[in-house]
VOGU-3710 file (C-alpha; in Angstrom, 3 decimals, decimal comma):
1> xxxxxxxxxx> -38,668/2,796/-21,764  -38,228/5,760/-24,193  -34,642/7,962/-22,673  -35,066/11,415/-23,495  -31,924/14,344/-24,025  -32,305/17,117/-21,764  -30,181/19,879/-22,332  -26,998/20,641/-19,886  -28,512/23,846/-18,060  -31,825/22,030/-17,813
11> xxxxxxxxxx> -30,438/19,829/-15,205  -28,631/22,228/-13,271  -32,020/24,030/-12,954  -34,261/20,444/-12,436  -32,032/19,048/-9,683  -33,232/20,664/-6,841  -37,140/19,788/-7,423  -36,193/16,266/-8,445  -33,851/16,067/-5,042  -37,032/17,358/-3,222
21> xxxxxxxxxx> -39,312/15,006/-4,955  -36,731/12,099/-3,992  -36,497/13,136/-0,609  -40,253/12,887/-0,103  -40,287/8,695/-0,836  -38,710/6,967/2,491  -35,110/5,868/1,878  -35,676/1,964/2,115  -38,765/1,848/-0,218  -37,104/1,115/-4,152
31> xxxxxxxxxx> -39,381/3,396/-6,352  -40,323/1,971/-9,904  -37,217/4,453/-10,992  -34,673/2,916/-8,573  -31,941/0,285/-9,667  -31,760/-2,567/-6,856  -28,429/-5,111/-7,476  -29,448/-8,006/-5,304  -26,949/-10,502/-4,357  -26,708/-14,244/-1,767
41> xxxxxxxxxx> -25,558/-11,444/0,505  -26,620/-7,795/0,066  -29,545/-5,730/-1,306  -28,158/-2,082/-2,457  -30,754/0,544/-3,690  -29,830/3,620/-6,025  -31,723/6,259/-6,746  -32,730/7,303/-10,271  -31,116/10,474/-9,360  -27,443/8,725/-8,672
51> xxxxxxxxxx> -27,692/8,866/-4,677  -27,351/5,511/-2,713  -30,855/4,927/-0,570  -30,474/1,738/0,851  -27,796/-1,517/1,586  -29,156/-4,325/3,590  -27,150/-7,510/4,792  -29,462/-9,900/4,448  -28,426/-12,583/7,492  -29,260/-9,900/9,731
61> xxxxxxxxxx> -31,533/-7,786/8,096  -29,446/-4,560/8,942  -29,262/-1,792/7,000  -26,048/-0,308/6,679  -26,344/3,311/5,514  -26,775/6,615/7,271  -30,283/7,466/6,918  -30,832/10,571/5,153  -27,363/11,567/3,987  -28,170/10,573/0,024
71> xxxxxxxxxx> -25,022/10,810/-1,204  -24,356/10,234/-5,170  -22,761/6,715/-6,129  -20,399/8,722/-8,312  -18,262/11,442/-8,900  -16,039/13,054/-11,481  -13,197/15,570/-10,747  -12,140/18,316/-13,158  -8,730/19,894/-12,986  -11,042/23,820/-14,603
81> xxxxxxxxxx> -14,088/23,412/-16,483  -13,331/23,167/-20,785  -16,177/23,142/-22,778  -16,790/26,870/-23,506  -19,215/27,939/-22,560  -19,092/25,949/-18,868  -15,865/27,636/-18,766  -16,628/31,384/-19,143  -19,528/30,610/-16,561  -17,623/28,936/-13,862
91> xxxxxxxxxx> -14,761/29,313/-11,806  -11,640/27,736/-13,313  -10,630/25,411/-10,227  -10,420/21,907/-9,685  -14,214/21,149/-9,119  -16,276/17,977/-8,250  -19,028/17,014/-10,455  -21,410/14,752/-8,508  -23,344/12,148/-10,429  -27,077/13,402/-11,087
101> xxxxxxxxxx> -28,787/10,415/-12,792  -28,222/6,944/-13,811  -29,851/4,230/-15,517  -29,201/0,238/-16,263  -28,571/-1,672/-19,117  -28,100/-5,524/-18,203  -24,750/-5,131/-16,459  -23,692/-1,809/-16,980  -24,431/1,562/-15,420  -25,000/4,524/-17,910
111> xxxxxxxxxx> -24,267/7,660/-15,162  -24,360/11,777/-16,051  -23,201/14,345/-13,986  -24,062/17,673/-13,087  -22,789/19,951/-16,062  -19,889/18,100/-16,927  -21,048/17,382/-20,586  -20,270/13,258/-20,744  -21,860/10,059/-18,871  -19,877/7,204/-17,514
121> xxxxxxxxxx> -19,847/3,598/-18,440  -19,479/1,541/-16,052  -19,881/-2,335/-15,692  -21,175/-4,238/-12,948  -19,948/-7,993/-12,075  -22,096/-10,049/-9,318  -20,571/-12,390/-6,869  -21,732/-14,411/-4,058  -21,750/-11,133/-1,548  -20,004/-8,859/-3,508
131> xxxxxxxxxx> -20,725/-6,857/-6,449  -18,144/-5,042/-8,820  -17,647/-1,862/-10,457  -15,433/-1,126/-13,041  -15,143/2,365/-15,209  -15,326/1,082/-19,003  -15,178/4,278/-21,055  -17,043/7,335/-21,295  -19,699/8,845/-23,800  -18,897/12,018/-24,866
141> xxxxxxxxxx> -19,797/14,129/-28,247  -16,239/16,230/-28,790  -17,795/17,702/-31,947  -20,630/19,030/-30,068  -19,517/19,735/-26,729  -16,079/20,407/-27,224  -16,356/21,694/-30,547  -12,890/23,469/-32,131  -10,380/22,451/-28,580  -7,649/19,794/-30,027
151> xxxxxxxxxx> -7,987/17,905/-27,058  -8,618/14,327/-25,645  -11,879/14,364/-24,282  -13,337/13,882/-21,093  -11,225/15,860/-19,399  -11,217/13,801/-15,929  -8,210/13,835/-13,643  -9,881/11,605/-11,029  -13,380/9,440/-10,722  -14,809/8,417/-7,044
161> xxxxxxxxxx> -15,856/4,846/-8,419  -17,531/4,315/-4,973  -18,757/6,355/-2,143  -21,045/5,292/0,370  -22,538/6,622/3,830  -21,878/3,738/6,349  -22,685/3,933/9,803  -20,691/3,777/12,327  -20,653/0,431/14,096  -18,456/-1,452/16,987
171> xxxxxxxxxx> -15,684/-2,047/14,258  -14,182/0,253/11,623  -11,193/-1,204/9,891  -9,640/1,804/8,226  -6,675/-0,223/6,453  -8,997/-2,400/5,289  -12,014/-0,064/4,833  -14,243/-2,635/6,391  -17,113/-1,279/9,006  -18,505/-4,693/10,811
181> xxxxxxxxxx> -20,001/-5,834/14,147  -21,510/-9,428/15,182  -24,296/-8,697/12,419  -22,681/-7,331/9,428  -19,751/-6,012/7,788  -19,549/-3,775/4,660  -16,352/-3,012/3,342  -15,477/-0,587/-0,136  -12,356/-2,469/-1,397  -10,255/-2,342/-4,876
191> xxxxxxxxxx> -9,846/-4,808/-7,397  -6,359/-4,298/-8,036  -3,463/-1,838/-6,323  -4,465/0,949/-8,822  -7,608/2,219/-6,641  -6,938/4,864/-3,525  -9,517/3,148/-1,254  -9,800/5,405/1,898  -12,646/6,882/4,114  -13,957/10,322/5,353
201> xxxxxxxxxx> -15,214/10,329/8,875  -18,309/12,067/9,592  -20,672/12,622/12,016  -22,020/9,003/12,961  -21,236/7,964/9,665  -18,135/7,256/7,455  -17,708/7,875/3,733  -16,322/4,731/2,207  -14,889/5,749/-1,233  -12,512/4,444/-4,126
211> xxxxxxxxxx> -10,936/7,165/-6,100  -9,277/5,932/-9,748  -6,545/8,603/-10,951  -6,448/9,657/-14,884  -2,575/9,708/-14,000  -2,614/5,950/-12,730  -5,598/4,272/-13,992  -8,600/5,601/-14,679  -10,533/2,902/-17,548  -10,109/-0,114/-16,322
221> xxxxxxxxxx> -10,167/0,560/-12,770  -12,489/-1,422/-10,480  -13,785/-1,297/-7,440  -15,975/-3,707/-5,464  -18,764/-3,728/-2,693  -18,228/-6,609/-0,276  -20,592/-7,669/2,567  -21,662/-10,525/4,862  -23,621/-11,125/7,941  -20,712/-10,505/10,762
231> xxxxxxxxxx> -16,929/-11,537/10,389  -16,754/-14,965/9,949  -19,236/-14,750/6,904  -17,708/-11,645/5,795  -14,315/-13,254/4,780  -15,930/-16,360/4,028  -17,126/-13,949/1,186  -13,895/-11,949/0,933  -12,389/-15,232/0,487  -14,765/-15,980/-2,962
241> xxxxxxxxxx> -13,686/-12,665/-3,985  -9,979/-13,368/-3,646  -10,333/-16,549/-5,525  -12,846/-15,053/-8,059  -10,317/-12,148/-8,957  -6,899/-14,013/-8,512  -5,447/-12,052/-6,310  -3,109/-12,803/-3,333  -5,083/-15,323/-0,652  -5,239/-12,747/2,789
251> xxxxxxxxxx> -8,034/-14,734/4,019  -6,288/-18,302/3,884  -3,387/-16,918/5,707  -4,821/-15,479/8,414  -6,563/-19,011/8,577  -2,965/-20,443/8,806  -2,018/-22,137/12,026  1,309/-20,986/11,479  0,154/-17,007/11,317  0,423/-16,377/15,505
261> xxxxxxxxxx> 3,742/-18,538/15,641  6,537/-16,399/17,057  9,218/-15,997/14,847  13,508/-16,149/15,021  15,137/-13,132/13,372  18,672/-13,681/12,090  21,361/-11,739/10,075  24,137/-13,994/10,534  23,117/-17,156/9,085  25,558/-18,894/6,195
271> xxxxxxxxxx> 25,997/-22,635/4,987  28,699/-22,998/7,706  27,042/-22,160/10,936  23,162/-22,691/10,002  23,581/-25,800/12,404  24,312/-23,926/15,420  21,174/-21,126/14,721  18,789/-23,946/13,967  19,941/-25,834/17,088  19,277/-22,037/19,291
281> xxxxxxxxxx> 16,200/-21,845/17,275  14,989/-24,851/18,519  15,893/-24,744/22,156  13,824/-21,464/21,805  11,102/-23,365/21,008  10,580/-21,581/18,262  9,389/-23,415/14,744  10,118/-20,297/12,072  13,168/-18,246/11,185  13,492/-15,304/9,318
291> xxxxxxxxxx> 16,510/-14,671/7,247  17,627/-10,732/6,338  19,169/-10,544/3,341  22,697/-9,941/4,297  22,746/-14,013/5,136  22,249/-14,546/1,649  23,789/-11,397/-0,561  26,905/-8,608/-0,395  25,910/-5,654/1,778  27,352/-3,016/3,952
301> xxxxxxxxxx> 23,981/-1,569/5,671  21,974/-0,485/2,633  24,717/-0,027/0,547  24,333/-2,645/-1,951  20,849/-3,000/-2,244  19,492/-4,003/-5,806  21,947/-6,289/-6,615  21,384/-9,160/-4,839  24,878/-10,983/-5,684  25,227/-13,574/-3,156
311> xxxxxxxxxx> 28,055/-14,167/-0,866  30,999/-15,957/-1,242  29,680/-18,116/1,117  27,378/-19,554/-1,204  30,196/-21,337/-3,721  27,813/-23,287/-5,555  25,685/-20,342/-5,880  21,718/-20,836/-5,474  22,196/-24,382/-5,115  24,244/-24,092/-1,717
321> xxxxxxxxxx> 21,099/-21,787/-0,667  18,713/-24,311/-1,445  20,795/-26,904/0,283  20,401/-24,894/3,184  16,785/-23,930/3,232  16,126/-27,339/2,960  18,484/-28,134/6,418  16,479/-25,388/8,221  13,073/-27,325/6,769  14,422/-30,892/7,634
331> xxxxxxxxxx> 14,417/-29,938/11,253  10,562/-28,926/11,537  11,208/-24,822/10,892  9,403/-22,784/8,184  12,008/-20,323/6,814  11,213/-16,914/5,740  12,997/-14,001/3,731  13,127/-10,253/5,434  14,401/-7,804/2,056  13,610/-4,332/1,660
341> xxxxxxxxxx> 12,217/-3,902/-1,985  11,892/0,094/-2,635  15,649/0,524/-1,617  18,659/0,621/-3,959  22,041/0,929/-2,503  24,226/3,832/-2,996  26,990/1,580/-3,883  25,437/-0,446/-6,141  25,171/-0,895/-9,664  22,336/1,184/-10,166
351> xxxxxxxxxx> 24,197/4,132/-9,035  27,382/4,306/-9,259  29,188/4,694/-11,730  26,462/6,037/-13,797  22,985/7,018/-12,116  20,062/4,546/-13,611  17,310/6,994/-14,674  14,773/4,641/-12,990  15,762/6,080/-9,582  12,924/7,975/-7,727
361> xxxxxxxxxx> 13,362/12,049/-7,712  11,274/14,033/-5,718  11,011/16,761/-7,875  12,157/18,503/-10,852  14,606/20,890/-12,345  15,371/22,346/-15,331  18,945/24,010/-16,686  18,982/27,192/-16,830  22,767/27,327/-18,004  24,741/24,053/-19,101
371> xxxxxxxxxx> 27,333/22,538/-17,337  30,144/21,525/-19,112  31,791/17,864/-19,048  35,081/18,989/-17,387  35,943/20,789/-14,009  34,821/21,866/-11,281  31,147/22,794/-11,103  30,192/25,067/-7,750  26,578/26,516/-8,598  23,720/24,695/-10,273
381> xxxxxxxxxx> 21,078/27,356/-11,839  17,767/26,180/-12,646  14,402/27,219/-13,996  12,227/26,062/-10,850  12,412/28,124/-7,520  14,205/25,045/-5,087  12,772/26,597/-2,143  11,411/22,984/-1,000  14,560/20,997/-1,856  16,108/19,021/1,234
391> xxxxxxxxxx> 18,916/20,673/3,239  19,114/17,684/5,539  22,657/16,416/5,197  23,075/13,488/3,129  19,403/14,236/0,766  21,173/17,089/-1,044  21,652/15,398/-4,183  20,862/16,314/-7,641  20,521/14,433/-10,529  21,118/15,256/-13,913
401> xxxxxxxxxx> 21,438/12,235/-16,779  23,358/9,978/-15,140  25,732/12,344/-12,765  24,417/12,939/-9,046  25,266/16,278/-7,539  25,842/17,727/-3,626  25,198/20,917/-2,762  25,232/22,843/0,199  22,253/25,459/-0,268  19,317/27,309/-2,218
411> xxxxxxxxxx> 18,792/30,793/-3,294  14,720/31,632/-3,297  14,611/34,779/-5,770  15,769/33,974/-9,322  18,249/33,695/-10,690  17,427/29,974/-8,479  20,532/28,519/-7,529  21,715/25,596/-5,904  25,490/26,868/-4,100  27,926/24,650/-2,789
421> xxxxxxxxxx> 27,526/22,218/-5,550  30,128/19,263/-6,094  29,962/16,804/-8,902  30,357/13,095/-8,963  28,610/12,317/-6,023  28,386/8,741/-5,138  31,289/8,320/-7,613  29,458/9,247/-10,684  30,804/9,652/-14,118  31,024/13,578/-14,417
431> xxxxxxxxxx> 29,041/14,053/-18,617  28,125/17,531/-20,076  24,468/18,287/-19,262  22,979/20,916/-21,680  20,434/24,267/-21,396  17,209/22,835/-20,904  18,120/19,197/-19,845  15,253/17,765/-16,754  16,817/16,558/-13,685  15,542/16,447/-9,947
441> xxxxxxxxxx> 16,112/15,802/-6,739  16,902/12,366/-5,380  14,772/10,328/-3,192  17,113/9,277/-1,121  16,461/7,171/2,000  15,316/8,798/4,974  16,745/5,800/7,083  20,800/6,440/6,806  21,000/8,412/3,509  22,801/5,171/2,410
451> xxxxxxxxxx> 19,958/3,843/-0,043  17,606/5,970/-3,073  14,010/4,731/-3,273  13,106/3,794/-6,732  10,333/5,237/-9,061  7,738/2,883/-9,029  6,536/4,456/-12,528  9,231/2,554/-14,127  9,928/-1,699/-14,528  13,337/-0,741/-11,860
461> xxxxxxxxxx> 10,807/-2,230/-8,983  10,074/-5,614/-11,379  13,645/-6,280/-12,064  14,603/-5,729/-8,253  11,642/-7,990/-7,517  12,755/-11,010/-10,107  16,328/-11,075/-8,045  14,226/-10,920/-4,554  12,212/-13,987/-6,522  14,851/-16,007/-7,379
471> xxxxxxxxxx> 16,305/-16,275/-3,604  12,663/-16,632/-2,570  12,130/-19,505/-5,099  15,068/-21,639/-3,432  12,337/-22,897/-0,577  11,206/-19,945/1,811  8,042/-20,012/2,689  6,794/-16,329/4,426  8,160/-12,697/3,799  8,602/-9,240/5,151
481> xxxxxxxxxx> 8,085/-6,752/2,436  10,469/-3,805/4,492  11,117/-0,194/3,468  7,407/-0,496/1,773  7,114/3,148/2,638  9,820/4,193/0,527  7,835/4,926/-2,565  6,502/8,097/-3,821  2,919/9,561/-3,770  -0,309/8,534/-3,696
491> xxxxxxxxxx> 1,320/6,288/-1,204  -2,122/4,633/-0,774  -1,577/3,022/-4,255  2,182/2,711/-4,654  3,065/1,019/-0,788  0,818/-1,664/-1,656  1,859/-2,022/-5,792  5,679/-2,268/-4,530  4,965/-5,352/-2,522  2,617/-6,957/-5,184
501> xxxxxxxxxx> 5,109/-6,304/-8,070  7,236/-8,542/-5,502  4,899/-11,244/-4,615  3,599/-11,358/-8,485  7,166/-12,806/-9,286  7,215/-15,898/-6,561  6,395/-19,572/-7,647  4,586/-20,004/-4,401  2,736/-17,626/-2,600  3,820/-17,010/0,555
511> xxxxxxxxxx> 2,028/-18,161/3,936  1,850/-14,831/5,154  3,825/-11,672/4,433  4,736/-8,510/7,215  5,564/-5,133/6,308  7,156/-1,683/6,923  3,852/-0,221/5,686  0,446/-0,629/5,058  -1,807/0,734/2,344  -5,351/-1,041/1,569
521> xxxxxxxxxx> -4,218/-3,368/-1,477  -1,815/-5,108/1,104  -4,207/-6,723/3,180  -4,340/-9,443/0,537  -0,717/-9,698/1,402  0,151/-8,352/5,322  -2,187/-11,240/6,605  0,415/-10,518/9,293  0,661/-6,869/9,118  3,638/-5,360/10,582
531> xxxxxxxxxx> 6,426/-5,968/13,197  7,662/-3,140/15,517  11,365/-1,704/15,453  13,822/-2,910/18,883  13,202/-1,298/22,082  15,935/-0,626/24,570  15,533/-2,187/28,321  15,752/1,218/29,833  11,970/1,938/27,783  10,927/-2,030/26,580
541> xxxxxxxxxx> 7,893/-2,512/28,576  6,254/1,347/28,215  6,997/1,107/24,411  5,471/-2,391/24,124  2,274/-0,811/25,684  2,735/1,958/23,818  2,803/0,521/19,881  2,124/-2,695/19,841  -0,263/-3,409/22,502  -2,086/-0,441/21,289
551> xxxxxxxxxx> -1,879/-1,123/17,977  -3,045/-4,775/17,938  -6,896/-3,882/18,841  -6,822/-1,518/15,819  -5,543/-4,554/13,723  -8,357/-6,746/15,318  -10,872/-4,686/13,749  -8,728/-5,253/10,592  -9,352/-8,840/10,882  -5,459/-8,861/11,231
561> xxxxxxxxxx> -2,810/-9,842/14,115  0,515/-7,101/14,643  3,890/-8,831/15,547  4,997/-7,966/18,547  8,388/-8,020/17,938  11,346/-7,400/17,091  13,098/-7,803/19,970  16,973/-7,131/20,497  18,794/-9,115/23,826  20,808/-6,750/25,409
571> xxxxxxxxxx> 23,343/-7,152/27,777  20,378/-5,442/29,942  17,662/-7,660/28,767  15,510/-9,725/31,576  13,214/-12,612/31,701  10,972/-9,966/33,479  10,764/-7,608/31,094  9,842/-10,555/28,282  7,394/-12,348/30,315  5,490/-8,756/30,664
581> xxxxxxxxxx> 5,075/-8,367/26,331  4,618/-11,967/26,085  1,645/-12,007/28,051  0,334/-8,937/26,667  1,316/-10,523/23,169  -0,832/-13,989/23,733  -3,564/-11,944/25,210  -4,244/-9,829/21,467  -3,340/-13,377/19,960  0,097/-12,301/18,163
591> xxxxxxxxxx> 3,419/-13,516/18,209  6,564/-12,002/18,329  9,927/-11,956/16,424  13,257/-11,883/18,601  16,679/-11,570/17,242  18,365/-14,689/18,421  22,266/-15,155/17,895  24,832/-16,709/20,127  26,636/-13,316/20,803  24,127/-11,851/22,237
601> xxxxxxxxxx> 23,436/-14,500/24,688  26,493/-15,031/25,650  26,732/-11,537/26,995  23,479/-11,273/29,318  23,221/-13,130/32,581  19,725/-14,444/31,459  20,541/-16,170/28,581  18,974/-19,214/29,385  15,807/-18,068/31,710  15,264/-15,728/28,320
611> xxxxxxxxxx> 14,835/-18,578/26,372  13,061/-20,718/28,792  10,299/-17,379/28,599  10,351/-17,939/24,672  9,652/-21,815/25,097  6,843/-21,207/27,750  4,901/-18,850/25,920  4,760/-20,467/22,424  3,593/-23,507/24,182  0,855/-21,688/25,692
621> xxxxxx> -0,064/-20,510/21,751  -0,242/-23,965/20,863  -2,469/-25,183/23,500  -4,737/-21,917/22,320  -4,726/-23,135/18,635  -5,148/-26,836/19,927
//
């Protein structure tokens, strides 16, 4: 078929009759015009006009859009218009171009938009119940459309990959973006962590989209349409897709006997006492341990995260580690590791004595004077107004090169000043810092103000992640991923890249991974999904109704469990008060994780009915799986 060039205006002025004209055909009949992708699972219809008519699950026959919202495949965001003449006619704001009109070549998608003066290239891969989108390039004439501007062209700061008009069924997964009931699931998912997969809710109807970001990835970044007839088909197909794309196996975990096991927390275990907390382990019942860090490597809190030197325990080094992993293995546990990735101690060598530039900073500041390499230095002035820098005490620090700053407040009017400044904070070399010279505030931890998150826009978060590796690597077999919230924005993309750039570096994959935080990438990951905080007795059973019993139906529809835990013995702590959240636990099919250590027990009165609650429960999880 002949393709004819119609001019830019024309189709500002033709859309409306063609939309009419569209809008006259009924929404599940495929013109001669349309572009059907028919997979084993899924029939999707698109308009010759860009809009999405029809997507039907084939086991059930369902269809799974909203009739009559015909909402374009595609968009393309602008930061102003820049082609001239656009420019002089339009507002100069950040403006959505929806996609007008699209046609196929084989396995690629040519797609305009309304004025914006370029079409998209974008190339389709088929699966067995999923089909793939990913943004190749664009086609755009600079010479004619942007004719005399010494500029990169298309100007895009942002391309919605994806968006469709699902309706609203029994189950809507928002961390997963999955909308499913007994008959069919669709879900909009990403290829990689670079996509912001997220969803609008309407009325009766959600907007499933994936945005790419010209600041993150924009070619290259892919996108995928996943669907099946109800759940267990559904990941059988999500499970193709995994394989098919390489990425981390979420389905196979949560097929993993060993996901809904409860789980013993410990801080305290070295080579010399490992016998004693596999020996309370196992009177528990319990058949896997997690180990935080500070078992394994030099801390005080947060203090020292990022360097990951091991103990003195450890006098043979990684081999006395292994030696020990393998004890905990002999006797019929699966160990895990608990680290918190994002954070790097204040104390360690990544701060002090010179500030590594890798370090996260909220946001920045430019000198407006120099300050000199000796004395004292009391006010800071800068070219930015600082009226959103922290006051909280313990976030007011500067940076500047590789000398950290306190101060003690802001002025709002120029000349912008921080007051109340001291140098060498955190025991930082003091260095001259000259007129002009780009600093900003740190991102310090908001848990203690004893830890600074680092900037996942540099390799800091690889090389923290190759240490985490190499204790990994010595035998453990699961992982919580904490402190995954500690990253900068779009959160939706960097919470989920921060625990990939850790799991990237293992040997093994892990069974199943927890987390802090949960952003849609990490699904592939969190088969597990998160584990609650410790509760107090005074407030254990209303909180344990109150986050995770409530939160475990919302992972359900995630195809996900919640942990239950972690739970703290107190001298307060009774059998009562365990038996309650155990039941409620079993009944959403999740375990729990309690922090077990001899102390503890030996100062409540219910030490061993406490234990005897542990035992009884996780037997009644094994008769479930059996």
């Amino acid at each position: 078929m002949k393709t004819y060039s119609i001019p830019q205006h024309a189709f500002r002025l033709l859309l409306p009759l063609a939309m009419l004209a569209v809008g006259m055909t009924s929404c599940n009949q495929p013109s001669s015009d349309d572009i059907v992708l028919d997979n084993s699972r899924f029939r999707l219809v698109i308009g010759a006009d860009a809009t999405t008519k029809s997507l039907v699950v084939k086991g059930s026959g369902e269809e799974m859009l909203q009739k009559g919202e015909r909402l374009p495949l595609f968009t393309v965001t602008q930061e102003r218009p820049f082609n001239n003449e656009v420019k002089l006619e339009m507002p100069n704001s950040r403006t959505v171009y929806p996609a007008n009109r699209v046609r196929r070549d084989g396995n690629t998608l040519i797609v305009g938009f309304q004025t914006a003066a370029y079409e998209a290239v974008i190339d389709m891969e088929e699966g067995d119940g999923f089909i793939t989108f990913a943004l190749r390039d664009f086609i755009c004439n600079h010479d004619r459309d942007y004719e005399g501007l010494a500029m990169d062209v298309p100007p895009v700061a942002s391309m919605r990959l994806l968006q469709l008009p699902v309706k609203e069924r029994e189950n809507f997964g928002s961390w997963l973006n999955v909308m499913w009931n007994k008959q069919a699931a669709l879900c909009v998912a990403g290829c990689d962590p670079y996509e912001e997969i997220w969803h609008e809710d309407c009325s009766g109807f959600r907007v499933m989209r994936a945005d790419l970001y010209s600041s993150i990835k924009l070619r290259g970044g892919k996108a995928a349409i996943i669907a099946g007839a109800g759940r267990e088909d559904f990941l059988n197909v999500m499970d193709g897709f995994e394989k098919s794309l390489g990425l981390p196996r979420g389905v196979e975990s949560r097929r993993s006997p060993l996901l809904n096991r409860s789980i013993a927390w410990t801080s305290e275990a070295t080579p010399e006492n490992i016998d004693e907390i596999i020996a309370l382990t196992k009177k528990a019942g319990l058949e896997m341990m997690l180990f935080y860090y500070p078992c394994f490597v030099k801390s005080s809190g947060y203090r020292y995260l990022g360097d990951y030197d091991l103990r003195p325990e450890y006098k043979n080094g990684y081999a006395d580690l292994k030696a020990m992993i393998d004890k905990v293995k002999a006797a019929g546990i699966h160990p895990g590791f608990h680290t918190l990735q994002t954070h790097i101690g204040v104390q360690s060598r990544y701060v002090t004595p010179v500030l590594d530039h890798r370090l996260g900073k909220k946001m920045p500041f430019t000198l407006k004077t120099a300050i000199p390499a000796i004395g004292e230095v009391e006010e800071i002035v800068v070219e930015e107004n600082p009226a959103q820098a922290p006051l909280w005490e313990g976030c007011r620090i500067l940076a500047f090169g590789g000398e950290a700053f306190s101060y003690e407040s802001v002025t709002t009017e120029r000349p912008y000043t921080f007051k109340g400044v001291k140098r060498g904070h955190f025991n930082t070399q003091a260095c001259a810092h000259a007129q002009g010279e780009v600093g900003g505030i740190l991102d310090v931890s908001e848990f203690g103000a004893s830890s600074i998150y680092l900037d996942q826009n540099t390799d800091l978060q690889d090389e923290v992640a190759e240490k985490i590796a190499r204790i990994y690597d010595c035998g453990f077999e699961f992982m919580y991923l904490d402190g995954s919230e500690g990253v900068g924005a779009p959160c939706g993309i960097n919470v989920s890249l921060s625990q990939y750039r850790v799991i990237s570096k293992l040997h093994t994959m892990p069974l199943f991974t927890e987390g802090a935080a949960k952003s849609h990438f990490g699904w592939h990951m969190q088969a597990g999904a998160n584990a609650f905080d410790v509760f107090k007795p005074e407030v254990f059973k209303d909180m344990i109704l109150k986050f995770p019993y409530a939160e475990a139906p919302r992972m359900q529809k995630n195809m996900t469990r919640v942990d239950f835990g972690w739970w703290h013995i107190y001298p307060g702590t009774t059998p009562d008060m365990w038996d309650f959240a155990e039941e409620k636990a079993v009944e959403c099919g999740c375990p729990v994780t309690v922090q077990l250590n001899e102390h503890d027990l030996a100062n409540n009165p219910h030490a061993d009915e406490l234990l005897a609650v542990l035992r009884k429960w996780e037997d009644v999880r094994k008769n479930i799986a059996n």
